[in-house]
C-alpha positions as CSV (number, residue, x, y, z in Angstrom):
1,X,75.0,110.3,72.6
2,X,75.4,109.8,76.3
3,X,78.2,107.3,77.8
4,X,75.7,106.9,80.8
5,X,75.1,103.1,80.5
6,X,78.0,102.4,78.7
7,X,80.3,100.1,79.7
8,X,84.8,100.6,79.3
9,X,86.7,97.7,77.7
10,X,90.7,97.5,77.9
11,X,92.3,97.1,74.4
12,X,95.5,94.6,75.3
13,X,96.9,95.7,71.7
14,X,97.3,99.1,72.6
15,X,97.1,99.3,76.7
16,X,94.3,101.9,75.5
17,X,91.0,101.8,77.5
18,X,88.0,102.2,75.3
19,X,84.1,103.6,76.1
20,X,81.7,100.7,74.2
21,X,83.2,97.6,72.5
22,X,85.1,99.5,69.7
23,X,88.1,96.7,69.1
24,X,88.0,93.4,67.8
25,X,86.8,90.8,70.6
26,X,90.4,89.3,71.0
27,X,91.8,92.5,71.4
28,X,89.9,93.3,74.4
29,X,89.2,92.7,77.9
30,X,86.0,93.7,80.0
31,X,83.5,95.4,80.3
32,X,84.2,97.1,83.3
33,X,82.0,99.8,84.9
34,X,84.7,102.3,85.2
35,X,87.9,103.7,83.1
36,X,89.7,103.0,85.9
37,X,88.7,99.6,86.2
38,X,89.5,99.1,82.7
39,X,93.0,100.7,83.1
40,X,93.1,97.8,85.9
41,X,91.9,95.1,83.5
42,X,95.2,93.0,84.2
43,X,95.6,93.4,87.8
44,X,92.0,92.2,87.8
45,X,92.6,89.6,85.4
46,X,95.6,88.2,87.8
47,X,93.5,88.4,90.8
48,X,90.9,86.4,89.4
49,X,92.9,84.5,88.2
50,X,94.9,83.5,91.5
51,X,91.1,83.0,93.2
52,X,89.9,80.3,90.4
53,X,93.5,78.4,90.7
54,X,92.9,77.9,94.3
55,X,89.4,77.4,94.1
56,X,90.1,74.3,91.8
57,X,92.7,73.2,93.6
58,X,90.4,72.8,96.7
59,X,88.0,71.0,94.1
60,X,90.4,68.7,93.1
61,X,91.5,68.0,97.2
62,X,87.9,67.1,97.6
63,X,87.3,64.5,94.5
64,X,90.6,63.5,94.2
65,X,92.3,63.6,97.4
66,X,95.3,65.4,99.2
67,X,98.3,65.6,95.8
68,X,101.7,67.6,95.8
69,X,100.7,70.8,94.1
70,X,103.3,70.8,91.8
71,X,101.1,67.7,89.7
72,X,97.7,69.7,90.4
73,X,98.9,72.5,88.3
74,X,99.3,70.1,85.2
């Protein structure tokens, strides 16, 4: 069987990355394109993660007005 197509997961149980969904789903992160990606699944995960708090922060300045950050974050 060929691994062309398939796409690498990243097992947060073991820190293992894995070639197909071979874990249980809340076990793993992905896909990714790449083992390396995959090995990179939480540095991803935080980036994305700081681009999505800012983006609704922004959404929340625009319906709800200018408010102190700290409350935002509730």
């Amino acid at each position: 069987m060929s691994d062309q197509g398939k796409q690498w997961y990243f097992n947060s149980r073991t820190g293992e990355p894995e070639l197909g969904p071979q874990s249980p789903i809340e076990q793993r992160m992905g896909p990714y394109r790449s083992r390396e990606d995959a090995l990179n699944a939480w540095k991803i995960f935080q980036d994305r993660e700081t681009i999505w708090k800012e983006q609704d922060r922004q959404w929340n300045r625009q319906w709800n007005g200018p408010q102190d950050d700290d409350q935002a974050d509730d």
